[in-house]
Every structure is written in C-alpha cells, then in structure tokens.
FIKOL-301127 format. One record per residue (C-alpha): chain; x, y, z. Coordinates in steps of 0.5 Angstrom, whole numbers, plus 500, padded with zeros to 3 digits. Example, Ala and Ser with C-alpha at 12.3 -4.5 7.8 and 13.67 -1.06 7.14 Angstrom:
residues 2
@chain: A | x: 525 | y: 491 | z: 516
@chain: A | x: 527 | y: 498 | z: 514
This chain:
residues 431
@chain: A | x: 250 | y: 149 | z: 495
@chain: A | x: 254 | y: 156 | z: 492
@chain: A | x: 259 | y: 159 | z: 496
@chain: A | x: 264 | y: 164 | z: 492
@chain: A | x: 269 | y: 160 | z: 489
@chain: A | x: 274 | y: 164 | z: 492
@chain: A | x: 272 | y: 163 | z: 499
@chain: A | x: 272 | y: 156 | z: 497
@chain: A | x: 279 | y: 156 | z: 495
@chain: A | x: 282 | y: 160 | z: 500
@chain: A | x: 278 | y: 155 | z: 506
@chain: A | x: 282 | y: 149 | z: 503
@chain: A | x: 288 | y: 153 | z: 503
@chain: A | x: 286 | y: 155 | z: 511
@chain: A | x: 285 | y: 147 | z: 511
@chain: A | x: 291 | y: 145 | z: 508
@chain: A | x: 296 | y: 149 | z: 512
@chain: A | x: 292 | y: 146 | z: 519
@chain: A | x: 294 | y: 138 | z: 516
@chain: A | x: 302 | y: 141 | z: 515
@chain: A | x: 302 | y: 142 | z: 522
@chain: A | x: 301 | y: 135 | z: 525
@chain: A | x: 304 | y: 130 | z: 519
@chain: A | x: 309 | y: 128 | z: 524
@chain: A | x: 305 | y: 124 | z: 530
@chain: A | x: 311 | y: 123 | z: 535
@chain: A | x: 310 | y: 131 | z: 536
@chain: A | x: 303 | y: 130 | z: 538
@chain: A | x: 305 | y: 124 | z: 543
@chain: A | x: 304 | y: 126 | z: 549
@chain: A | x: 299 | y: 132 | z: 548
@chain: A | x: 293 | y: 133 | z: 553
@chain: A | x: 286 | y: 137 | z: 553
@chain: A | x: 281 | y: 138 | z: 559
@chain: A | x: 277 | y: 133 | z: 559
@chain: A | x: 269 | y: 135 | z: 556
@chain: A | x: 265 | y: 136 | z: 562
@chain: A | x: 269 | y: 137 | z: 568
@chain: A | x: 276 | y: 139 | z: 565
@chain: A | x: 281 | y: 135 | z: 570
@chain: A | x: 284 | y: 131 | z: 569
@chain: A | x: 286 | y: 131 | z: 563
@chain: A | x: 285 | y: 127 | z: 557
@chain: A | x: 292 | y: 124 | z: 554
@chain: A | x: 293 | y: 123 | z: 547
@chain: A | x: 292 | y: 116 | z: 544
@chain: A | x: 293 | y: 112 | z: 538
@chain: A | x: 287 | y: 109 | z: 539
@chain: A | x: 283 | y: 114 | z: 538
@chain: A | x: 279 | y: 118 | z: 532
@chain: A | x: 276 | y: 124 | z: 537
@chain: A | x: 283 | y: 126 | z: 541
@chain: A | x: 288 | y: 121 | z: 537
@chain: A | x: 292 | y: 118 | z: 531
@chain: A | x: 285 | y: 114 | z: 529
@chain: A | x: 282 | y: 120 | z: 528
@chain: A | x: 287 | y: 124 | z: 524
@chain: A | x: 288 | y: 118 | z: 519
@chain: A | x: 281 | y: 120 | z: 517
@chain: A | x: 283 | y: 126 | z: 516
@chain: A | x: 289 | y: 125 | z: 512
@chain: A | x: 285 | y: 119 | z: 509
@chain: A | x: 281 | y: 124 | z: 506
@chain: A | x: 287 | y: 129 | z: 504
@chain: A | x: 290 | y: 122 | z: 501
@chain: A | x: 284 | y: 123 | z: 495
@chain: A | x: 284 | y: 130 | z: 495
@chain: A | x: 292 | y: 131 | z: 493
@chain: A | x: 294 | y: 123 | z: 491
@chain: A | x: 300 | y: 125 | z: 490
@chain: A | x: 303 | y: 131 | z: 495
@chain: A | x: 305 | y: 126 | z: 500
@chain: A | x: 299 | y: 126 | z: 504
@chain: A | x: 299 | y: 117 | z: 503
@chain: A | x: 305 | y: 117 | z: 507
@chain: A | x: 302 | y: 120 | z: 513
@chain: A | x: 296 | y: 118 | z: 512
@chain: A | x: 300 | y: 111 | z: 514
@chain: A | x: 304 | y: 113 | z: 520
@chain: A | x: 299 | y: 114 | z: 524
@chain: A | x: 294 | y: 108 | z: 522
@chain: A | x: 301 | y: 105 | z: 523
@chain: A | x: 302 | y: 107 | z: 530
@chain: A | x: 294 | y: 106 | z: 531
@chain: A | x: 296 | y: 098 | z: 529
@chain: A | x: 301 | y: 096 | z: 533
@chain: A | x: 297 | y: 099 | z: 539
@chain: A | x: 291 | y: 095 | z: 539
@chain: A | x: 291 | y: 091 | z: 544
@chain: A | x: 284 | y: 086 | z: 546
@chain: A | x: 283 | y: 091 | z: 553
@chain: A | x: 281 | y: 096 | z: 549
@chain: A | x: 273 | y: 098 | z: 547
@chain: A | x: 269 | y: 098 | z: 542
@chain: A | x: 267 | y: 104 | z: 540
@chain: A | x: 267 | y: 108 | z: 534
@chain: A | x: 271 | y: 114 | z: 538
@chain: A | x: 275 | y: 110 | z: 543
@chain: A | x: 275 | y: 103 | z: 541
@chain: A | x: 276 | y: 098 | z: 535
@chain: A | x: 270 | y: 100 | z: 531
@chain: A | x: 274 | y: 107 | z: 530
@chain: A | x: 280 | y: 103 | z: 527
@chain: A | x: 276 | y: 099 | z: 523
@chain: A | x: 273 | y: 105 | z: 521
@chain: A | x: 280 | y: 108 | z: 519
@chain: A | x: 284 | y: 103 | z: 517
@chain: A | x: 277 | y: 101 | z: 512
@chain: A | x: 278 | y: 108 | z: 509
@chain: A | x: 285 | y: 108 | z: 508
@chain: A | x: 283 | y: 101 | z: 504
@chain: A | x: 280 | y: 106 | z: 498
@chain: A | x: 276 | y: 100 | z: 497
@chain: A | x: 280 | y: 094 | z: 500
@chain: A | x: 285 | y: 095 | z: 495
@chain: A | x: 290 | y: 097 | z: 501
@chain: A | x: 291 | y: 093 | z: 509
@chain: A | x: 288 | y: 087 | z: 507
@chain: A | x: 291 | y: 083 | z: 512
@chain: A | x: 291 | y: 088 | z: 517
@chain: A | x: 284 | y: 089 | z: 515
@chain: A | x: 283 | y: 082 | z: 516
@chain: A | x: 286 | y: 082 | z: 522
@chain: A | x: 282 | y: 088 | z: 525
@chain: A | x: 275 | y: 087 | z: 523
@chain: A | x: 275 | y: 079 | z: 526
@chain: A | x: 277 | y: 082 | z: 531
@chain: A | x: 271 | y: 088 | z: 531
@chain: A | x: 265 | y: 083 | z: 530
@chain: A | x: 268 | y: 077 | z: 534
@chain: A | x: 267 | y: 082 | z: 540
@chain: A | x: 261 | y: 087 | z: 538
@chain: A | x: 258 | y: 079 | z: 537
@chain: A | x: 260 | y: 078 | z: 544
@chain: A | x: 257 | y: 085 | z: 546
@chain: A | x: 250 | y: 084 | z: 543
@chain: A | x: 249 | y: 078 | z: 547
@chain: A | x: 250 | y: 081 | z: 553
@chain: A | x: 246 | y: 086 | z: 552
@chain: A | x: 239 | y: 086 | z: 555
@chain: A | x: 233 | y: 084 | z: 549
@chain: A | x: 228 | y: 089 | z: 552
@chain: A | x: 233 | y: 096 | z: 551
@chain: A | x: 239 | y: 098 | z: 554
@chain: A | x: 241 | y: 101 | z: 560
@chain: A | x: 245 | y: 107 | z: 559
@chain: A | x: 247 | y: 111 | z: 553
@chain: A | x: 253 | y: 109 | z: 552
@chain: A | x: 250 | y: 101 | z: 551
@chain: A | x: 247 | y: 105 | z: 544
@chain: A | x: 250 | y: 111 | z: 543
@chain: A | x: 254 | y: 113 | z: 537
@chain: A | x: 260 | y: 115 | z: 540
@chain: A | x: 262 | y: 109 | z: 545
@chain: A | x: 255 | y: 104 | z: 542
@chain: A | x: 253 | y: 100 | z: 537
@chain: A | x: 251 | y: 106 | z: 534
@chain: A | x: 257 | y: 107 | z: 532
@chain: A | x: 259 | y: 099 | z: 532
@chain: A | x: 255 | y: 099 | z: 526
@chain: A | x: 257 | y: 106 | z: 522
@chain: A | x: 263 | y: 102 | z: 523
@chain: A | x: 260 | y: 096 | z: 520
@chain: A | x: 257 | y: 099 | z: 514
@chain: A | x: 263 | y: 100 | z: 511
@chain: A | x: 264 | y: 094 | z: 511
@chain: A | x: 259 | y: 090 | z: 508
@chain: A | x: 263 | y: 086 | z: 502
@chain: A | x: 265 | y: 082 | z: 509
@chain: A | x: 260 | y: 076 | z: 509
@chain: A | x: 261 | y: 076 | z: 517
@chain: A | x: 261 | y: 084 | z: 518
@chain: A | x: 255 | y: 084 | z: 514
@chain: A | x: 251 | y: 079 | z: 517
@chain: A | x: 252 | y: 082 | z: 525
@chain: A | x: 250 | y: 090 | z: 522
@chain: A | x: 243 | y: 086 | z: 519
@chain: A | x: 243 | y: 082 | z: 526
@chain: A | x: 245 | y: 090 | z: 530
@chain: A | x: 240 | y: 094 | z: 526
@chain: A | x: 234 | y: 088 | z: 527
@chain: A | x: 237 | y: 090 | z: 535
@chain: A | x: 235 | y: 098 | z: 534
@chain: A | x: 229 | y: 096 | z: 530
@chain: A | x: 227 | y: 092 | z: 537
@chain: A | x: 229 | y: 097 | z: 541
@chain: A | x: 225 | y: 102 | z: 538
@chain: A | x: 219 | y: 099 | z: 539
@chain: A | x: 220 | y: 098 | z: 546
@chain: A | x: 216 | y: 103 | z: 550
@chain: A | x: 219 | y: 106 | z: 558
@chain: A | x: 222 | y: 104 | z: 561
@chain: A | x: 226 | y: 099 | z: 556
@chain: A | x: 228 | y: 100 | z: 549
@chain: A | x: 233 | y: 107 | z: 549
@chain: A | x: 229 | y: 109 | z: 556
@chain: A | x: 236 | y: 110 | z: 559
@chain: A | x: 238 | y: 111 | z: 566
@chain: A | x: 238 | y: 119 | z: 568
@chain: A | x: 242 | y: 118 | z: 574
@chain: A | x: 250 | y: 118 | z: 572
@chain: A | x: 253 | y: 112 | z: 572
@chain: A | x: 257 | y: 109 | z: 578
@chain: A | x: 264 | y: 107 | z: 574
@chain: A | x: 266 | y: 103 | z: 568
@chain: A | x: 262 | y: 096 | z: 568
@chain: A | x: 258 | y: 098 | z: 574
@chain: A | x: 250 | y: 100 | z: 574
@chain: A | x: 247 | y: 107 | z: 574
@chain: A | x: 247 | y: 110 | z: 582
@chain: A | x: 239 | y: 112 | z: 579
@chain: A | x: 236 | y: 105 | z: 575
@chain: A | x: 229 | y: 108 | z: 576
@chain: A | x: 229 | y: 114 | z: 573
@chain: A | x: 229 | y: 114 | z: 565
@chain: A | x: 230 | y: 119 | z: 560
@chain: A | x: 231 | y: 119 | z: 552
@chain: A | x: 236 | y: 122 | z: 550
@chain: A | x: 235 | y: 126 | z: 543
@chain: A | x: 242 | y: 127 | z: 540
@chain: A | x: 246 | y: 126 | z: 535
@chain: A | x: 253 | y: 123 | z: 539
@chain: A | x: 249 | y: 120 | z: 545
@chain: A | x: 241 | y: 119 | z: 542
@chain: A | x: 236 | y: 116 | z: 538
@chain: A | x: 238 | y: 121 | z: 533
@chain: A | x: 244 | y: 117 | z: 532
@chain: A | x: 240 | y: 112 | z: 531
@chain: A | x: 236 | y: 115 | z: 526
@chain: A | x: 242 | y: 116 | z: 522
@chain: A | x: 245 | y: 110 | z: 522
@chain: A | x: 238 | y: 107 | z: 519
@chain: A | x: 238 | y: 112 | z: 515
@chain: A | x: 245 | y: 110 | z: 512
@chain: A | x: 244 | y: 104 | z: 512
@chain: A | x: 238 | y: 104 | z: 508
@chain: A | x: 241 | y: 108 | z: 502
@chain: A | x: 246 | y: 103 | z: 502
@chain: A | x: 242 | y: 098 | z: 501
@chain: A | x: 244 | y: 094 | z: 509
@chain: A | x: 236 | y: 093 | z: 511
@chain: A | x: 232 | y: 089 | z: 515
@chain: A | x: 225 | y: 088 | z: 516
@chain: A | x: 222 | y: 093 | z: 520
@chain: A | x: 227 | y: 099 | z: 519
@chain: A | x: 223 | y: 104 | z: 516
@chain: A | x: 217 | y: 103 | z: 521
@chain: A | x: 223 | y: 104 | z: 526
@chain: A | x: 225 | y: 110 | z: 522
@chain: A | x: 218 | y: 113 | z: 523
@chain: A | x: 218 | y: 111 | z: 531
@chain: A | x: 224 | y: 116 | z: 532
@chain: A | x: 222 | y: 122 | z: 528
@chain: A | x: 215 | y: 121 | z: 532
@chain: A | x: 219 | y: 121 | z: 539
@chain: A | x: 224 | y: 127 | z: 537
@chain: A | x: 218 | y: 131 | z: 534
@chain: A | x: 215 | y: 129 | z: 542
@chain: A | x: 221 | y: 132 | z: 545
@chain: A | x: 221 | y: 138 | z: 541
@chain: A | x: 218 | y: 145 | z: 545
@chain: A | x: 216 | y: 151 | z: 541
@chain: A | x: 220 | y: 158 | z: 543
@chain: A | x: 220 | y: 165 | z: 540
@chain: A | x: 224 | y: 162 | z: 533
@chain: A | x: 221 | y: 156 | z: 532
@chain: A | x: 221 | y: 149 | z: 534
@chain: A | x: 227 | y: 147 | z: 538
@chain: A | x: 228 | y: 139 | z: 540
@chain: A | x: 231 | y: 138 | z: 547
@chain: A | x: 237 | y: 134 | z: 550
@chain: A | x: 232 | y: 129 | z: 553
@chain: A | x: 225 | y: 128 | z: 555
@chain: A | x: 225 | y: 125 | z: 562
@chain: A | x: 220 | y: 119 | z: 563
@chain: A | x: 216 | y: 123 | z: 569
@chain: A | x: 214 | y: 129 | z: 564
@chain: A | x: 213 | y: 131 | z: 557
@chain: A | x: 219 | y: 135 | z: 555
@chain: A | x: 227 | y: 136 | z: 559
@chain: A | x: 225 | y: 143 | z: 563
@chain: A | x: 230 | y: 148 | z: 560
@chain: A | x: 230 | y: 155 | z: 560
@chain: A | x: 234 | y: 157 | z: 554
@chain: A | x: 234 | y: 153 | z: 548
@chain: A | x: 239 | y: 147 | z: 546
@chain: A | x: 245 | y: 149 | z: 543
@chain: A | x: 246 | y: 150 | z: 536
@chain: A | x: 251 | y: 144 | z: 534
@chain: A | x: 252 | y: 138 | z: 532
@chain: A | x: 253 | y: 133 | z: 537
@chain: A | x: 246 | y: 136 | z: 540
@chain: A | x: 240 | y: 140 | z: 538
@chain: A | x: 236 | y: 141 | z: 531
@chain: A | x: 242 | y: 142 | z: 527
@chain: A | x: 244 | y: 135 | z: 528
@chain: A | x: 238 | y: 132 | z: 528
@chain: A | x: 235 | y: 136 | z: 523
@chain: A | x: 241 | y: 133 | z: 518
@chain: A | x: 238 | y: 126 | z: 521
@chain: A | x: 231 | y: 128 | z: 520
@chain: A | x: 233 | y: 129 | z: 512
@chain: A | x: 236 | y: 124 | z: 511
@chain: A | x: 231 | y: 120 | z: 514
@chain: A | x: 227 | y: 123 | z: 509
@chain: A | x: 230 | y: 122 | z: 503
@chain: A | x: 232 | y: 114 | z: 505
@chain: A | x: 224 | y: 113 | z: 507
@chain: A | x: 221 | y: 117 | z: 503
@chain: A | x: 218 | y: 121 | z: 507
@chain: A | x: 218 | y: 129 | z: 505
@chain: A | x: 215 | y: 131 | z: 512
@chain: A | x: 221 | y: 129 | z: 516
@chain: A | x: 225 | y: 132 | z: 510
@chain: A | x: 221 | y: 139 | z: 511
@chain: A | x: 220 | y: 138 | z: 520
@chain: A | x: 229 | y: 138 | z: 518
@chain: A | x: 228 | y: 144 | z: 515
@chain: A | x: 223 | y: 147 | z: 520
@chain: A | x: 229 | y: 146 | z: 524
@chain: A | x: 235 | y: 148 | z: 521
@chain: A | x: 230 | y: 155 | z: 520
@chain: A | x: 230 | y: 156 | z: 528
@chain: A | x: 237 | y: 154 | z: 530
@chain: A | x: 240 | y: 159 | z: 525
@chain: A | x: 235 | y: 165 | z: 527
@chain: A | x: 238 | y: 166 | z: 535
@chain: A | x: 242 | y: 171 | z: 536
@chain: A | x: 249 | y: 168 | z: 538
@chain: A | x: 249 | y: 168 | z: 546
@chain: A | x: 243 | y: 163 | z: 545
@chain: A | x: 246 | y: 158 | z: 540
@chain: A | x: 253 | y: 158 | z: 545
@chain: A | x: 257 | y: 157 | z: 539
@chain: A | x: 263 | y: 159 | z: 542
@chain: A | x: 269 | y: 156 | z: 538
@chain: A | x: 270 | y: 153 | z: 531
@chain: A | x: 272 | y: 145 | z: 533
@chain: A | x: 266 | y: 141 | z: 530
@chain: A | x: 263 | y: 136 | z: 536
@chain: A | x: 259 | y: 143 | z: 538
@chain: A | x: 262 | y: 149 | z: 535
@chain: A | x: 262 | y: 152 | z: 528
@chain: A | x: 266 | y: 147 | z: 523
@chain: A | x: 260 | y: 143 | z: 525
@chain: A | x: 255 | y: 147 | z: 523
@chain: A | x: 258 | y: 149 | z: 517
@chain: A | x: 259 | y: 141 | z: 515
@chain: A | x: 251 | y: 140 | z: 517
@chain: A | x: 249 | y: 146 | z: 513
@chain: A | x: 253 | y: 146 | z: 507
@chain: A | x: 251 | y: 136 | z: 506
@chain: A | x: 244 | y: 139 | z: 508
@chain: A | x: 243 | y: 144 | z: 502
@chain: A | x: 246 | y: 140 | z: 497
@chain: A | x: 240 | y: 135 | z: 499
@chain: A | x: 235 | y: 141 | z: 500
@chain: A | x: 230 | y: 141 | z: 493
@chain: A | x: 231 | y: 147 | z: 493
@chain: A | x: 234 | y: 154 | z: 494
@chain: A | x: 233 | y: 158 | z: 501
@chain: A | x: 237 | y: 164 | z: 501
@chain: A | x: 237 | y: 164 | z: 508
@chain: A | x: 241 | y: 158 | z: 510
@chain: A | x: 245 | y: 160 | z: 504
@chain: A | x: 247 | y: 166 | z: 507
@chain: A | x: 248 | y: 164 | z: 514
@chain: A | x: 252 | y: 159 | z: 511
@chain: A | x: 257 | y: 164 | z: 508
@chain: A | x: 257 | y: 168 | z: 515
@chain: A | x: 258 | y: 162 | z: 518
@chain: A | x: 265 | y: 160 | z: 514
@chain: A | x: 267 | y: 168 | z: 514
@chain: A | x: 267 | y: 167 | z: 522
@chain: A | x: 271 | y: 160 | z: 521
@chain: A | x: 277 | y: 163 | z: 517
@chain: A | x: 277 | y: 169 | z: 521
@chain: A | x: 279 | y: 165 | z: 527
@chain: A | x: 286 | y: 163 | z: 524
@chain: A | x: 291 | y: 165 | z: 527
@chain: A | x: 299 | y: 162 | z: 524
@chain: A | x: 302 | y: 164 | z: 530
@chain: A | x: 298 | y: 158 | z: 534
@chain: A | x: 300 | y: 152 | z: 534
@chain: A | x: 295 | y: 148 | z: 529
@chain: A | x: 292 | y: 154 | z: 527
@chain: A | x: 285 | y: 154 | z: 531
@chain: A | x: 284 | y: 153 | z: 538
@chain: A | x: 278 | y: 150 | z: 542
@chain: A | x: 274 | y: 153 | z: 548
@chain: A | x: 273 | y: 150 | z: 554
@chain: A | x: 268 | y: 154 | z: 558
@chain: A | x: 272 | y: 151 | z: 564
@chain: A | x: 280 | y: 152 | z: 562
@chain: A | x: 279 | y: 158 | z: 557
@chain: A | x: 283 | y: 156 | z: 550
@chain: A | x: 285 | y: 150 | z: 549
@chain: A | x: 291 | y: 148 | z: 543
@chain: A | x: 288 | y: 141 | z: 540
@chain: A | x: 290 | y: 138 | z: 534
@chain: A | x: 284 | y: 133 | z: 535
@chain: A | x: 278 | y: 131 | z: 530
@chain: A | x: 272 | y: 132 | z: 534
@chain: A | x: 274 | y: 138 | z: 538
@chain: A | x: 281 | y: 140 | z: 536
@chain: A | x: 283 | y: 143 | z: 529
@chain: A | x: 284 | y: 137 | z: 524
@chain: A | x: 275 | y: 137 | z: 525
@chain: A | x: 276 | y: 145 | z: 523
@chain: A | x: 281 | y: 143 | z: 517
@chain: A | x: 277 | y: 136 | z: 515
@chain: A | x: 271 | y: 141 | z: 514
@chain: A | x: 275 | y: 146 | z: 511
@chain: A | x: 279 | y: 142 | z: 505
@chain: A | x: 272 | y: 140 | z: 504
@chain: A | x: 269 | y: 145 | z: 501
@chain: A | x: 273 | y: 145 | z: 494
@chain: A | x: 268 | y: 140 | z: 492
@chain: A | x: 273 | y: 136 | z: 488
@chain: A | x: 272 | y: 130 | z: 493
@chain: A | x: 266 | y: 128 | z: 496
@chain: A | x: 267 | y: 129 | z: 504
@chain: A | x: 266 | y: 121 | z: 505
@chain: A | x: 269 | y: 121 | z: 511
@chain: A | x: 263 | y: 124 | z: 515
@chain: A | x: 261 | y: 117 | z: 516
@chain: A | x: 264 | y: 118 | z: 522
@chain: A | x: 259 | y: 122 | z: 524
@chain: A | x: 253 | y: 120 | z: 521
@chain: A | x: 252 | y: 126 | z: 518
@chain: A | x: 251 | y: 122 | z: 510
C-alpha cells in the first residue's frame, strides 16, 4: 500500500529510537506489568517469554539484525537469545508465548536459515517435537477441552507456527503434517467436540473447566478458530498440507461467517458463539484488534483465500476490514498504540492486507495513514520506551514487551521502510 515515504522514513526512525532503549536486557530484568484481565498480581519479566520477555524481544532485534546488519543489532539480538537458552528448563510449557515453541521460534529466526545456532537448534527443536508428540497424544481425539489446548498463544496452533519454520527438519516436518491432520479432524467435529471448548473459566492448571457442560467456540485470532485458520492458511502457501485442509479451511470460514451479526456498520464477527444460541449476545460490537474481532479475522479470512483459492472469503475479509474502521473511536476501544489490541496491530493488519488487496481502496489507505499519524503522535522521549500501554485497571503501563508493550510498536514501525519483508509476523500469524 502508499503511505508518503517521508512518514515512512520518520516511523522507522521512531522505531528505531524505541530498540535503543532496550539493548541491554539485564536492565529489563526485574520489569513488571499488571496482568491482562485482573491487573494483580502482576506478571514478571521472563527469559522465556515472546510476549512479556527476552524471547519476544530476540524477534524484535532478529528483525532489526536484517534491516541494519551492520549497526550492531546481531549483538544484541544474541544476548538475549542467550539469556532465553540458559534458562530452558523441561518444566517449562509449550507454547509459543510462554513455552518452548516461542524459543524455537526465536532462535530458528536468529538462524537467518539455519546458518547460525545449529547445536542449539538441534538441541531446542528435539526438545520441541518430543514433548509437543507427547502433548498431541494426550489430547482427547474428538477435540479439546479448553482454548488453551488449541490455541495460538499457548496451543498447537501456535506449536505448529512454530513448527513450520522448521520443515527442513524431517522430525519437525512430520509432527506439523501429524498437527495439522489433528485440526483437520477437529474442524469437522460438530458440539460439543472439536473446537466446542468449555464456557466455564478453568478450575487451575492441569485441572478441568468448573463448567465442562457449557460449550462455546471461540472465533479469535490469539485464543479460536481464526487462528486455526491462519495457520492452514500459512501452511498451505508454503507447501506444509495434508488431506483435507482446504475443506477445513472451508468449514472455519462457514463457522466465523455463523458468528457474525449485522450492526449499523456492516458485519461484525463476535468473540464466541455459545452452543445454546446462534451468536454471543453483546451490546456493542467487538473491538477493533488483532487479537479479536473482524480485523484479525479479516487478515486470516484473506489469507485463506489466496492459499485456497477462494476470492469469496478474500471479499467477505474486506467486508470486514470495511466495517471495523467505519466505527467511531468509543466503539473500536482502541486505547493504546501496543499491538495485541491496540493500534500497532491495526496498523501491522491494514497495511499486510492492502499489500494482498487486488486492488486499491482509498478508504482503508487513508484510515491506514491516520491511524500511524496517531501512533507517532503517542511518542513521547521522556518515557522510559518511548510508548506506554493502557490498562483499563491500573492506567498507563511502561512495558517494553512484544505483544502489549513498545518493542510491538517499534517492530511494526521499523517495518514500515519497505526494505525488508516483515517475516517476523509469523509469530502472530498474520502472513
């Protein structure tokens, strides 16, 4: 898509001055954020981590390292990847944003192909497809039981975003086709069984849902089936499929199409559809972001459509993105510039969308534009990372994390230059 080159220019600058605060990771040690939903207590900082920890900011300078490889960046970019190594320990999860499928993840980036960390590699992605193997097994073979079984930010979803960088790897190559037959499977599994997770809030780690009755599907991007959705859609432009995908494929869009309720802007798909009732009675649309709602299933909608050949999903996506963008601000509850729910993440889905749109819709181009114009105009030098998150609980919050922090907000920012595809958006599944 256009945006003036000089906004562009002065974006990745922005960008740029962001990283420079955070290229000594001891400093970050011992930083704390209000947990997402209740705010207390509050989350730690982790070496294991990509969304609050010095997983996710080694994809960040991993990313920098390819736009700048010789400004020091590489350096960096191993410290913390460093840190993230000597921390691995076999308790930890699996996920992609807690667990060893976001250090594999990482580390395989930092690679630049398998050139580099070949023992550690080695190391970490043995460890990965031994225990997800185990972890596949145990799961139920008529679906799961809670969202974060399946999910992108703690699920196989994200297992396997993490194991298609990876297909070169015989090992890893065969447990993705072995995943991705499993979500196949699951796809066509009608309530309560397949994605029909538990409505109920879960009793604790390793426990049952309180409620294991109740069923809901959840359509989002971080915690559904839009997820899902994107990750065949990757898959299958890069040449990981297996029998049946596109058909599953087919089934998602017909349940995320099922979730969506007509409002005064257009279509809106909600956060879940509840077994009991057609649509999740809500009294306002969902919001506008990444992590829910049309724009973030718009972009696995697209995606979908190009890798399927489906150009009905690709212009229900752009029925979508329309909508969304049309609501006035109190509506969208846009309130912060990170990107999980905030307007790094708008910008990052509208600007990969209209570079896959046939062709060009001023509307979206100028919204596009506003929306960075508001992002730039939330930097403030005098803040520790430049950008502050909002908690609707604890106000402002000074994070320098990937998925609600300013390294999210500089990553999609030093993007912007055009100069190196953003390939680190694997981690979200947004291409």
């Amino acid at each position: 898509m256009t945006l003036p080159d000089e906004l562009r220019t002065t974006a990745a600058q922005i960008g740029r001055s962001v990283f420079l605060r955070m290229c000594d990771p001891e400093q970050l040690a011992d930083i704390e954020q209000p947990r997402p939903t209740a705010g207390f207590p509050a989350l730690q900082w982790s070496a294991l981590d990509a969304a609050f920890g010095d997983v996710g900011l080694a994809v960040a300078f991993g990313y920098m390292l390819r736009v700048e490889p010789d400004s020091g960046w590489d350096e960096v970019a191993h410290s913390y990847i460093s840190r993230s190594a000597a921390a691995l320990e076999t308790r930890v999860g699996l996920g992609l944003y807690r667990g060893i499928s976001g250090l594999a993840f990482a580390m395989r980036y930092l690679s630049l192909g398998g050139q580099r960390y070949a023992r550690a590699l080695g190391r970490v992605g043995s460890l990965l497809v031994g225990r997800s193997t185990a972890a596949l097994d145990r799961l139920p073979e008529a679906g799961c039981t809670a969202l974060e079984q399946y999910d992108l930010i703690s699920g196989v979803v994200g297992v396997g975003a993490s194991l298609s960088t990876m297909t070169d790897d015989p090992s890893a190559a065969s447990l993705l086709h072995r995943l991705l037959g499993r979500l196949v499977d699951w796809s066509g599994r009608p309530a309560p069984d397949g994605f029909w997770t538990s409505a109920g809030p879960a009793a604790g780690p390793g426990r049952p849902p309180e409620d294991s009755t109740a069923r809901c599907l959840d359509l989002g991007v971080a915690h559904g089936i839009a997820g899902v959705l994107a990750l065949l859609a990757v898959c299958a432009r890069h040449g990981a499929e297996v029998q049946g995908m596109h058909g599953a494929a087919d089934r998602l869009v017909t349940a995320i199409r099922d979730g969506s309720t007509q409002t005064r802007w257009g279509p809106d798909v909600a956060y879940r559809r509840h077994h009991s009732h057609s649509h999740h009675a809500t009294s306002t649309p969902s919001r506008v972001a990444w992590c829910y709602g049309n724009l973030g299933v718009a972009r696995s909608l697209q995606l979908a459509g190009l890798a399927f050949g489906e150009p009905a999903w690709g212009k229900l996506a752009h029925q979508l993105m329309r909508s969304a963008i049309c609501r006035p601000l109190d509506v969208t509850r846009v309130s912060s510039p990170t990107f999980c729910h905030g307007e790094a993440g708008v910008l990052h889905l509208l600007t990969r969308f209209q570079d896959d749109l046939p062709f060009h819709d001023p509307v979206l181009a100028e919204y596009t534009e506003s929306c960075l114009r508001s992002i730039m105009g939330q930097y403030d030098p005098r803040k520790p990372f430049g950008f502050s998150d909002f908690h609707p609980l604890t106000g402002p919050v000074d994070s320098p994390g990937l998925l609600e922090g300013a390294a999210g907000v500089a990553l999609v920012l030093a993007s912007l230059t055009r100069d190196v595809s953003p390939d680190w958006e694997r981690i979200f599944l947004t291409g």
